[in-house]
BAKERO-442703 format. One record per residue (C-alpha): residue number from 1; residue in three letters; x, y, z. Coordinates in pm, whole numbers. Layout:
{NUM; 'ALA'; {X; Y; Z}};
...
***
This chain:
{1; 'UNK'; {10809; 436; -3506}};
{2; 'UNK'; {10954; 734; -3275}};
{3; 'UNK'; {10720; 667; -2955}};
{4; 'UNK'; {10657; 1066; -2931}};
{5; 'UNK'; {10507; 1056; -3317}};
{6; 'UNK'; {10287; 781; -3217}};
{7; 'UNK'; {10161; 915; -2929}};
{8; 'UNK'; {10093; 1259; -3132}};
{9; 'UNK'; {9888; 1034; -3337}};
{10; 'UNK'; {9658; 865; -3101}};
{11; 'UNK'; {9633; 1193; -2957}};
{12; 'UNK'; {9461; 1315; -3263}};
{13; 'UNK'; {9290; 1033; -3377}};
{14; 'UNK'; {9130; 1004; -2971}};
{15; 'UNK'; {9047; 1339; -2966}};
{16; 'UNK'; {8823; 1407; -3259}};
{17; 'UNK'; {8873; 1063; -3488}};
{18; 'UNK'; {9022; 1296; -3815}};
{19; 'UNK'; {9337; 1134; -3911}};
{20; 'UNK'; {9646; 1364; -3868}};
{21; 'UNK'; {9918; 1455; -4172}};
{22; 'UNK'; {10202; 1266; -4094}};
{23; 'UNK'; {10194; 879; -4028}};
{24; 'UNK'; {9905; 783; -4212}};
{25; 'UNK'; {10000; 469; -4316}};
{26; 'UNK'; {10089; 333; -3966}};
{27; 'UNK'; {9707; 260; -3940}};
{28; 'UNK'; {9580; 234; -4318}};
{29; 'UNK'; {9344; -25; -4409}};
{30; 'UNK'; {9147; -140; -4715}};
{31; 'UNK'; {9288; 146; -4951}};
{32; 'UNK'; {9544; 2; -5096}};
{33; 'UNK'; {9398; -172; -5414}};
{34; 'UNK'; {9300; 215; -5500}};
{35; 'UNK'; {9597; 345; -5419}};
{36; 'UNK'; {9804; 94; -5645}};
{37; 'UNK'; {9596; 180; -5921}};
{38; 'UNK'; {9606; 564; -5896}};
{39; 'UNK'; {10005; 517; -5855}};
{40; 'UNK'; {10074; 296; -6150}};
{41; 'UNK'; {9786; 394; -6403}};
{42; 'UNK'; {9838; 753; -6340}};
{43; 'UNK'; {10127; 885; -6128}};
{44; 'UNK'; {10366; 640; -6258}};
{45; 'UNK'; {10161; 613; -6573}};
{46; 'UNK'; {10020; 865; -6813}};
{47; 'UNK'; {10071; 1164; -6656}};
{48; 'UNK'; {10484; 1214; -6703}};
{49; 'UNK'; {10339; 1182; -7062}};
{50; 'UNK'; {10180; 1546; -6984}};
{51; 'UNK'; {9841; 1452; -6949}};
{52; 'UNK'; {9609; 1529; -6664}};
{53; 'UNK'; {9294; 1319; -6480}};
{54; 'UNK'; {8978; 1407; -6257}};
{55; 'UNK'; {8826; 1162; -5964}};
{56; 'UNK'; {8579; 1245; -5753}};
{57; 'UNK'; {8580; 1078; -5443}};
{58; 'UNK'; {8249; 988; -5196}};
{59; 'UNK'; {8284; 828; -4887}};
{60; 'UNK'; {8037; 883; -4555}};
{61; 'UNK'; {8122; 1150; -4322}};
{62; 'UNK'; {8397; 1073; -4100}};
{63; 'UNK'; {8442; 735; -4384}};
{64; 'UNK'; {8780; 804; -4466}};
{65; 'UNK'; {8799; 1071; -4726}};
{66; 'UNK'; {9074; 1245; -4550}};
{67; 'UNK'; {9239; 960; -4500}};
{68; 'UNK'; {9226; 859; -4866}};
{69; 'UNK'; {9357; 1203; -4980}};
{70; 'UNK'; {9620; 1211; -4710}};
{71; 'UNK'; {9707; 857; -4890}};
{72; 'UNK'; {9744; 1016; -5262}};
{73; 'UNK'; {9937; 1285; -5119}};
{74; 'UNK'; {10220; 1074; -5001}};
{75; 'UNK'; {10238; 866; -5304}};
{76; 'UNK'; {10249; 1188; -5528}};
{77; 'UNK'; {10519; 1318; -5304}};
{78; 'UNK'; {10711; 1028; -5348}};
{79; 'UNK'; {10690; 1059; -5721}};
{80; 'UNK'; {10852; 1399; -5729}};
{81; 'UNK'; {10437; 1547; -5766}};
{82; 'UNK'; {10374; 1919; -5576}};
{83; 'UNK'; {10066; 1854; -5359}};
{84; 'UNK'; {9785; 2147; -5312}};
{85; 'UNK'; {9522; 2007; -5045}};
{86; 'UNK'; {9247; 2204; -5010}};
{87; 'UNK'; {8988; 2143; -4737}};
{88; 'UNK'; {8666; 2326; -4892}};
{89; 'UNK'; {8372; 2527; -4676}};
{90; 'UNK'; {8121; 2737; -4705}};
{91; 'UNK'; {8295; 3067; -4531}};
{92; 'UNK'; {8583; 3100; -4684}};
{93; 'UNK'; {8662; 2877; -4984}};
{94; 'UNK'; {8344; 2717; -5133}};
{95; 'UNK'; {8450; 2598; -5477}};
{96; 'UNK'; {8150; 2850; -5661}};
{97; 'UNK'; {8438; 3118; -5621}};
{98; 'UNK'; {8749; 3013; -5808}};
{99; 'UNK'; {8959; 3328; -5679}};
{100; 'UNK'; {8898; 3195; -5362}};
{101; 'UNK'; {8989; 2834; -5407}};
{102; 'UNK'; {9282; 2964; -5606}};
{103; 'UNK'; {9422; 3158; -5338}};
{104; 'UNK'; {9363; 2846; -5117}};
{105; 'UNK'; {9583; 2644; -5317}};
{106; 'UNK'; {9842; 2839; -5306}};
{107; 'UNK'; {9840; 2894; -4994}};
{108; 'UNK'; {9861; 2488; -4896}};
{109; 'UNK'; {10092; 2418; -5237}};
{110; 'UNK'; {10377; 2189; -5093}};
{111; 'UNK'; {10672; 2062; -5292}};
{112; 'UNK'; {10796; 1662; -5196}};
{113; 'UNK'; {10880; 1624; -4873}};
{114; 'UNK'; {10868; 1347; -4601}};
{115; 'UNK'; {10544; 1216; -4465}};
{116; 'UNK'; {10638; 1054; -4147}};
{117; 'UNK'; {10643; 1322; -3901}};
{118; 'UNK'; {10472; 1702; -3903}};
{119; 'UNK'; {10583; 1956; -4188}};
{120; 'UNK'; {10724; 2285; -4079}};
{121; 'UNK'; {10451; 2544; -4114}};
{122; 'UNK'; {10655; 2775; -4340}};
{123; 'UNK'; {10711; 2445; -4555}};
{124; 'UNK'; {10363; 2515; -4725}};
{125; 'UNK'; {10282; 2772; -4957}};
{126; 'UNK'; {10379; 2941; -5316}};
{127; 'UNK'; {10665; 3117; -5140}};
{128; 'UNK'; {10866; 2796; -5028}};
{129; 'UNK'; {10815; 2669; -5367}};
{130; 'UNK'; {10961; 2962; -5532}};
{131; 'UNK'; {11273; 2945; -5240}};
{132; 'UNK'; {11341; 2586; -5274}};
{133; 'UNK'; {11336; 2642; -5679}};
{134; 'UNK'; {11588; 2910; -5610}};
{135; 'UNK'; {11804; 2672; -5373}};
{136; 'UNK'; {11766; 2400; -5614}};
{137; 'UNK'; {11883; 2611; -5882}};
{138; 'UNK'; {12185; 2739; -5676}};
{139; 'UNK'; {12284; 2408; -5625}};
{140; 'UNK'; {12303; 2288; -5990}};
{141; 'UNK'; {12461; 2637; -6114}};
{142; 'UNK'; {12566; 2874; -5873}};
{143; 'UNK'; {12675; 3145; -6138}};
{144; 'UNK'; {12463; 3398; -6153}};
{145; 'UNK'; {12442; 3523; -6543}};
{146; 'UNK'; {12387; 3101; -6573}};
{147; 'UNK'; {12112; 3135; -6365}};
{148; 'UNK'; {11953; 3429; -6500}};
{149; 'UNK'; {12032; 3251; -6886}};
{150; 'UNK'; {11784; 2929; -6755}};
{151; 'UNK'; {11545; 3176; -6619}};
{152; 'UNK'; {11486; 3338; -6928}};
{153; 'UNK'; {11484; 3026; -7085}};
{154; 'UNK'; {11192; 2879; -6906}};
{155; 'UNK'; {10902; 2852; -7084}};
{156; 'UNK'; {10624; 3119; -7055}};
{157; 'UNK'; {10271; 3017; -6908}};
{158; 'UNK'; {9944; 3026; -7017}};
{159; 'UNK'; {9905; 3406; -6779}};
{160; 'UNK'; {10213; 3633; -6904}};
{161; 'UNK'; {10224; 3814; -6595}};
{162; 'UNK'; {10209; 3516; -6342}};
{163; 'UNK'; {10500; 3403; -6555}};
{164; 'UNK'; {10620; 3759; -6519}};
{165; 'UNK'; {10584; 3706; -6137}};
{166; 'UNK'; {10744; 3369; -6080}};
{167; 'UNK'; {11072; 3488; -6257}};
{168; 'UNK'; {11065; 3795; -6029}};
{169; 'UNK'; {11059; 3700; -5745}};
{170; 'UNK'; {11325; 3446; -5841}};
{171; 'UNK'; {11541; 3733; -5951}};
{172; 'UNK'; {11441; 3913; -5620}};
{173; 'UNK'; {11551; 3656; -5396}};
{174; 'UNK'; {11892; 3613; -5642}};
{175; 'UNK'; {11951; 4003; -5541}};
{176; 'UNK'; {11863; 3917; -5206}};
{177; 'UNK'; {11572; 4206; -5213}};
{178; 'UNK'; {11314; 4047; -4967}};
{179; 'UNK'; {11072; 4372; -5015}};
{180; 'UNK'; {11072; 4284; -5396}};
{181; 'UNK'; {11038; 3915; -5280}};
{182; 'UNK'; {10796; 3969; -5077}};
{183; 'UNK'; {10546; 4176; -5320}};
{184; 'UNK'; {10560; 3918; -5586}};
{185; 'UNK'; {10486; 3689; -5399}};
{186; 'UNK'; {10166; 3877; -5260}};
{187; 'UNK'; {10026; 3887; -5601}};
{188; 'UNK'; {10077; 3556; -5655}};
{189; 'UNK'; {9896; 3465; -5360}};
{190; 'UNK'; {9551; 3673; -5485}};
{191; 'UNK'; {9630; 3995; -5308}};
{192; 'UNK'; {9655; 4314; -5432}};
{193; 'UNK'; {10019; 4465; -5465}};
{194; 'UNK'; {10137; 4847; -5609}};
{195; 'UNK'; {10054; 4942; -5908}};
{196; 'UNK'; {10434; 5104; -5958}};
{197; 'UNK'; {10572; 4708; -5864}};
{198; 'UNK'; {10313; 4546; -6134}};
{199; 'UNK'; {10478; 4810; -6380}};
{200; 'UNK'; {10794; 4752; -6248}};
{201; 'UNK'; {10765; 4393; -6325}};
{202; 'UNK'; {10515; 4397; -6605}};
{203; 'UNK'; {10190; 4271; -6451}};
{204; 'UNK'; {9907; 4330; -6608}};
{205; 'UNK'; {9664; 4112; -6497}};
{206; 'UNK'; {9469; 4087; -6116}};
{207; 'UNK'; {9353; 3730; -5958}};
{208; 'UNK'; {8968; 3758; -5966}};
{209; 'UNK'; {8686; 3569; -6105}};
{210; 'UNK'; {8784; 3631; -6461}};
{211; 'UNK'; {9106; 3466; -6467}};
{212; 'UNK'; {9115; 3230; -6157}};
{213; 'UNK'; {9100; 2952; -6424}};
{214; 'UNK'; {9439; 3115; -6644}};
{215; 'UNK'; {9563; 3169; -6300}};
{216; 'UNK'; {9545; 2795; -6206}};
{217; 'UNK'; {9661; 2629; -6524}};
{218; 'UNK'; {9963; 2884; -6539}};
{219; 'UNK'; {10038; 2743; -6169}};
{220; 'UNK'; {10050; 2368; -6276}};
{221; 'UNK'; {10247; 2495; -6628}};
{222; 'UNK'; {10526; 2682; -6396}};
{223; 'UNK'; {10539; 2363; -6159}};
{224; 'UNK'; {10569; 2107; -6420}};
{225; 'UNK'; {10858; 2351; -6639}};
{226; 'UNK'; {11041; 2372; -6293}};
{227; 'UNK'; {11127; 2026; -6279}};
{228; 'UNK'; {10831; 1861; -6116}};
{229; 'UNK'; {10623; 1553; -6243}};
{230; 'UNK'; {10340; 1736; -6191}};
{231; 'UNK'; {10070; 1886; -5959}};
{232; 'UNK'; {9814; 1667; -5764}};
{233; 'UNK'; {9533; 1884; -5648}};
{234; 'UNK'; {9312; 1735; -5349}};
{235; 'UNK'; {8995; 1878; -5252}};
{236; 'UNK'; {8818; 1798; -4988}};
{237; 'UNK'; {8423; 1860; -4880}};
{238; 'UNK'; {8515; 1806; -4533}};
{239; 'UNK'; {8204; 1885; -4380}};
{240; 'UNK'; {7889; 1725; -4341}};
{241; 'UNK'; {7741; 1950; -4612}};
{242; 'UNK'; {7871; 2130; -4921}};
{243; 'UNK'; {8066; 2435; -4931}};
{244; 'UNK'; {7785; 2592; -5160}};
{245; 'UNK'; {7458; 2708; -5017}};
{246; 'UNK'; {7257; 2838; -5268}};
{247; 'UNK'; {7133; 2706; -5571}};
{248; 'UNK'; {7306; 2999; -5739}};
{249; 'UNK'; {7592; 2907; -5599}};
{250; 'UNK'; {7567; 2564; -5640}};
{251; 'UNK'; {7535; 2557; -6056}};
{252; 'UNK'; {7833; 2812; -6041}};
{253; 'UNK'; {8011; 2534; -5857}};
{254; 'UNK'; {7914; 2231; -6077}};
{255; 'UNK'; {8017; 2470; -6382}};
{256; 'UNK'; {8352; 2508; -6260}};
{257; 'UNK'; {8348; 2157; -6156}};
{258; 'UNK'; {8247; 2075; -6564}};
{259; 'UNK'; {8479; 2315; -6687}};
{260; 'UNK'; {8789; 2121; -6478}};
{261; 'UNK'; {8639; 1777; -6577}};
{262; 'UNK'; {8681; 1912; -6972}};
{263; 'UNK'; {9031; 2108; -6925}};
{264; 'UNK'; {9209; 1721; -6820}};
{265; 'UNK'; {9341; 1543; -7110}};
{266; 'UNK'; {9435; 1817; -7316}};
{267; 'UNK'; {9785; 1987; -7327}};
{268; 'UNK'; {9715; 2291; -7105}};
{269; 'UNK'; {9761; 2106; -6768}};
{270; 'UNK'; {10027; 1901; -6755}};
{271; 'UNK'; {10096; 1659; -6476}};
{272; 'UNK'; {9772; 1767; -6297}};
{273; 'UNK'; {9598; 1509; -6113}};
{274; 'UNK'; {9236; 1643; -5939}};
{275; 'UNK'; {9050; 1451; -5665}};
{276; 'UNK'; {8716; 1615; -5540}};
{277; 'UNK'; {8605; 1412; -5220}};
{278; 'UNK'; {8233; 1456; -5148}};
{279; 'UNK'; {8016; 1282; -4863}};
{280; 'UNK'; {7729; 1221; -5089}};
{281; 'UNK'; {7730; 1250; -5480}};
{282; 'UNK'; {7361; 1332; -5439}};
{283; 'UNK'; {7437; 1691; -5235}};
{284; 'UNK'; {7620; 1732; -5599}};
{285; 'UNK'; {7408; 1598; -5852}};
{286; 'UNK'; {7068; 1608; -5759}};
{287; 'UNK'; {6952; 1808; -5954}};
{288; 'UNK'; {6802; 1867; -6330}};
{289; 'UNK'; {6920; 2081; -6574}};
{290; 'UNK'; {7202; 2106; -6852}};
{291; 'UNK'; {7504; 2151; -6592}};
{292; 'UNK'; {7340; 1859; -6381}};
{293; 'UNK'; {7327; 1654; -6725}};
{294; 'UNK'; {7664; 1727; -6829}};
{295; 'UNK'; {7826; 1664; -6548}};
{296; 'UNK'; {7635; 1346; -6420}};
{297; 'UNK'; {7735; 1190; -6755}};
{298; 'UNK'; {8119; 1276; -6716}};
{299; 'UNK'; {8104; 1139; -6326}};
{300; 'UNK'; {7931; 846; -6450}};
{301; 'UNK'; {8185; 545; -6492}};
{302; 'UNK'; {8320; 423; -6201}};
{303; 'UNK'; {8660; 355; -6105}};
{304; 'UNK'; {8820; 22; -6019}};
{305; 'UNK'; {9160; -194; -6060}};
{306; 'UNK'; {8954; -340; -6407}};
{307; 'UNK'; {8871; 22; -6463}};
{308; 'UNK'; {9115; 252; -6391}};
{309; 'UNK'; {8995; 505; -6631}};
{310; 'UNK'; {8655; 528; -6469}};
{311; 'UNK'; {8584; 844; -6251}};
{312; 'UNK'; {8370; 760; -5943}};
{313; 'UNK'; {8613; 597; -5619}};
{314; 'UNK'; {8351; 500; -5354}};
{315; 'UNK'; {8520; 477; -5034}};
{316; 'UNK'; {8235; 288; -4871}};
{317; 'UNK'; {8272; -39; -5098}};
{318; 'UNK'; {8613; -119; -5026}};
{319; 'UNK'; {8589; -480; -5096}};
{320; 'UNK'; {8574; -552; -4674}};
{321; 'UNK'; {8309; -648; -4484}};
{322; 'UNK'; {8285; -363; -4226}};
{323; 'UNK'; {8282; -561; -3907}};
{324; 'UNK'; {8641; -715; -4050}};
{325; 'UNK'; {8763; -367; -4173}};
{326; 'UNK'; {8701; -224; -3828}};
{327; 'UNK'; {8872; -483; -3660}};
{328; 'UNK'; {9214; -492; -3875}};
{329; 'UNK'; {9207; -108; -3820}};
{330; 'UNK'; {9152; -125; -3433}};
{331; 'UNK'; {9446; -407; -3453}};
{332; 'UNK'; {9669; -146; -3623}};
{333; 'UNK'; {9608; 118; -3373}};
{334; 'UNK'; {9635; -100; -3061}};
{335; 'UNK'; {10027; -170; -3225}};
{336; 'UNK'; {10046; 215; -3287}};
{337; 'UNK'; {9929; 294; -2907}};
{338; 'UNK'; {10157; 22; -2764}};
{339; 'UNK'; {10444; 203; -2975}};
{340; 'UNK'; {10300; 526; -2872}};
{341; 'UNK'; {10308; 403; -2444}};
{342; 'UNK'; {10585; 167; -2458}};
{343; 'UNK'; {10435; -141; -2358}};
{344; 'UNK'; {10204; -438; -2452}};
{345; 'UNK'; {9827; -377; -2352}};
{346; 'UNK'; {9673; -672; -2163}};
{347; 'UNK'; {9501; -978; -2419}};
{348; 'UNK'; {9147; -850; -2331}};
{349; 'UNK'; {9231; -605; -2622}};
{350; 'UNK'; {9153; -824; -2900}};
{351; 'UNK'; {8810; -930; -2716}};
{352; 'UNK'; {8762; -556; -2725}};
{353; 'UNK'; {8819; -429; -3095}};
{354; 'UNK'; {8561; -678; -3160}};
{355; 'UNK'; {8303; -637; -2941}};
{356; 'UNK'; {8354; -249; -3060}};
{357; 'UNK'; {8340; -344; -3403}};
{358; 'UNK'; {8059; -522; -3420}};
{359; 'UNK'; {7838; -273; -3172}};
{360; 'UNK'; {7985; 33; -3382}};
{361; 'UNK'; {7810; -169; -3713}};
{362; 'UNK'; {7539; -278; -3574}};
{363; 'UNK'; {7416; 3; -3398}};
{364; 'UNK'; {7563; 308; -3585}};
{365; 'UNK'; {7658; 135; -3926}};
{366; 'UNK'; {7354; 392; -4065}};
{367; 'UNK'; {7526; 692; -3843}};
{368; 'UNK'; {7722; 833; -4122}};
{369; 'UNK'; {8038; 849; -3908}};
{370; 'UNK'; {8025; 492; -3761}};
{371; 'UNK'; {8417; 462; -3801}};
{372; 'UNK'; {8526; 751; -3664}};
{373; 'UNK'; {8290; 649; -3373}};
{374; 'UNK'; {8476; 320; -3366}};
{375; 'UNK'; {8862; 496; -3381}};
{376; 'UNK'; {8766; 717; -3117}};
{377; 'UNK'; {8608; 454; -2857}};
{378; 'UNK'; {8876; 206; -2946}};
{379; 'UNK'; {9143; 461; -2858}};
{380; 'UNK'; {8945; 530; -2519}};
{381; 'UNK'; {8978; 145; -2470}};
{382; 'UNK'; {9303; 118; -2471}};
{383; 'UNK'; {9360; 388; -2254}};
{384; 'UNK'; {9106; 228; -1957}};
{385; 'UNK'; {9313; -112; -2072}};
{386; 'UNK'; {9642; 43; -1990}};
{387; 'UNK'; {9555; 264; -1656}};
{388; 'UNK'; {9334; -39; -1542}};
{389; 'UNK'; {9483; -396; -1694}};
{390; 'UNK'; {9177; -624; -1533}};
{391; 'UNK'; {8923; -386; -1723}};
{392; 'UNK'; {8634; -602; -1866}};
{393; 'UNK'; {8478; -435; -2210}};
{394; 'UNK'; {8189; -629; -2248}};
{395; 'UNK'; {7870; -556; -2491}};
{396; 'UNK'; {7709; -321; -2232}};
{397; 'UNK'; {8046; -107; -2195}};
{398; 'UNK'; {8133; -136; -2560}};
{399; 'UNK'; {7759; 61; -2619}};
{400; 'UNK'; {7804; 291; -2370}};
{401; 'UNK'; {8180; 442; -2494}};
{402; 'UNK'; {8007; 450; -2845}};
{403; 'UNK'; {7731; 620; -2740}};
{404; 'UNK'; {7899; 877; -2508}};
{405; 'UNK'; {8174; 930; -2792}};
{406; 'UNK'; {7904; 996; -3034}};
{407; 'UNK'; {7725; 1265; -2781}};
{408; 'UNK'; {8096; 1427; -2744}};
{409; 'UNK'; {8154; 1433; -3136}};
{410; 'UNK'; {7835; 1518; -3201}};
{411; 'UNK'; {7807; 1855; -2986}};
{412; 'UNK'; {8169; 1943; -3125}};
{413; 'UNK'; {8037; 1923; -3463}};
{414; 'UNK'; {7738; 2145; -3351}};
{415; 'UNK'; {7976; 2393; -3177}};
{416; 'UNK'; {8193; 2386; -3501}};
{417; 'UNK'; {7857; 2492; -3745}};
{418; 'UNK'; {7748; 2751; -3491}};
{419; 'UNK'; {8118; 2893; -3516}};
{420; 'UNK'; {8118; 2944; -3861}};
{421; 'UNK'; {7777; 3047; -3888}};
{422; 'UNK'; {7867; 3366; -3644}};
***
């Protein structure tokens, strides 16, 4: 690996333990049974055949959700899939307001592209979709009337005027007319545009609440008829809570999260691939009630390589014991840090993934974020190890990086809450 992406890597992972976007697999463990199964059984498997699938996901905080989702996303990319990730929250996409998770995905849709080093920022979004569809096009018939011939010859979506909106700004960027461009694609993002440019290109319809749903399914319908596999949404509950508050809110939510469960398998979203990563399937379901009902008996079965179809992927039951798990992880990112610095870290490195390993489990294996604990310590290790090759991590200076690294986290979680809060 290029010793500049490593070390952007352990910089991340040291500094707050979430795993970054690009080299994910250079320190993967344990996933891959799931992530065979999700790429033969569905990406590979039924969905070309236009049919679509729900998973929810629940894993601990700081257990690996991200990760997991990170995971999916490169596999979809490699399978020709668009990718939306979504990271949910209570301020300003909480997944009881569809127009607000809609405009979210749009925002973070991405077409394939490589995973091994950071995406350009202007590489995400409904706009570089639509300009890489147009460069694409170019490229296969660069002809103008033939390009206007296929574009009226693409099939219509589910919403007339996001249909109506796509082809514009298509046409727009054909013309070269960036202000006409640009408009559409402000209404396809959620925001309002002129009324005299919705006339001028026959849009009827606004995003809101009523049609965030038609809105959605007319995204994956324009994806898949452009010459994608599909779309693979990924939502994650990234926070220690929910991204609903009340209990208002929170049936609203479980509704929408019914209504999605129901809408997979039938013809109107094709390709489409959902994964809804929660901490704790109890902030979702405890409750009783006939959305509670409905939806606990959908998210029953759970999923598995002998049951693929099954709906439930619990991150924490991985098939590894976690002292083990802990260990081949810190092994992988003592390789990625010695990539990352550019030389071999002293033998006393192996003596001290363990000792971490087993402190982390046995003192914080009921601390919700024991691993991240463990990535973040281990990382401090290594750096002590490198500045200082006769350091000695023994039991007592195993606890006390855990401990201290769990203080640190802990008071930039805090900090984080407080933030939102004001």
């Amino acid at each position: 690996m290029d010793q500049q992406l490593a070390k952007a890597i352990i910089s991340k992972l040291g500094a707050t333990g979430t795993p970054p976007e690009f080299g994910i697999e250079t320190f993967t463990i344990g996933l891959e049974p799931y992530l065979a199964v999700v790429e033969e059984e569905y990406l590979k498997g039924i969905l070309p055949y236009n049919l679509s699938s729900f998973k929810l996901i629940t894993g601990n905080y700081g257990g690996g959700k991200t990760h997991f989702l990170y995971s999916v996303r490169n596999l979809a990319f490699r399978h020709n899939y668009c990718v939306a990730y979504v990271s949910l929250n209570p301020s300003e996409c909480p997944f009881d307001r569809l127009e607000l998770v809609y405009r979210a995905i749009v925002a973070n849709l991405a077409a394939p592209q490589p995973v091994d080093r950071p995406a350009p920022v202007w590489e995400k979004g409904i706009e570089s979709v639509v300009r890489r569809w147009v460069v694409q096009s170019r490229k296969a018939a660069d002809r103008k009337e033939v390009l206007l011939r296929q574009l009226d010859e693409l099939p219509v979506t589910e919403s007339t005027s996001f249909s109506n909106a796509v082809k514009g700004a298509f046409s727009a960027l054909l013309a070269e007319d960036g202000e006409g461009f640009s408009q559409l694609v402000q209404w396809l993002k959620g925001e309002d545009i002129a009324r005299e440019v919705r006339a001028q290109y026959r849009i009827s319809e606004r995003v809101d609440k009523a049609t965030a749903f038609r809105m959605l399914r007319s995204l994956i319908q324009w994806v898949h008829a452009i010459g994608y596999a599909g779309l693979v949404f990924l939502f994650d509950e990234a926070e220690r809570g929910m991204s609903i508050s009340s209990s208002r809110d929170k049936r609203r939510a479980l509704d929408n999260l019914r209504q999605l469960v129901d809408e997979c398998g039938n013809s109107r979203l094709p390709g489409a691939m959902f994964f809804y990563a929660i901490p704790d399937e109890n902030l979702l379901l405890d409750g009783s009630g006939g959305v509670y009902e409905a939806l606990k008996q959908r998210l029953r079965s759970v999923f598995s390589q002998t049951n693929p179809v099954g709906v439930r992927i619990n991150l924490e039951e991985l098939g590894i014991e976690p002292v083990e798990f802990l260990v081949g992880l810190g092994t992988k990112l003592a390789e990625l840090f010695e990539a990352a610095y550019g030389g071999r870290l002293p033998e006393e490195k192996s003596r001290a993934i363990s000792i971490l390993a087993k402190r982390a489990v046995s003192a914080f294996m009921f601390d919700i974020s024991y691993r991240r604990l463990f990535v973040v310590a281990a990382i401090e290790a290594f750096h002590r190890l490198r500045a200082e090759p006769g350091t000695v991590i023994d039991g007592k200076e195993a606890d006390r990086l855990l401990r201290v690294t769990s203080q640190r986290l802990g008071q930039a979680d805090r900090e984080k809450v407080e933030g939102e809060e004001y």
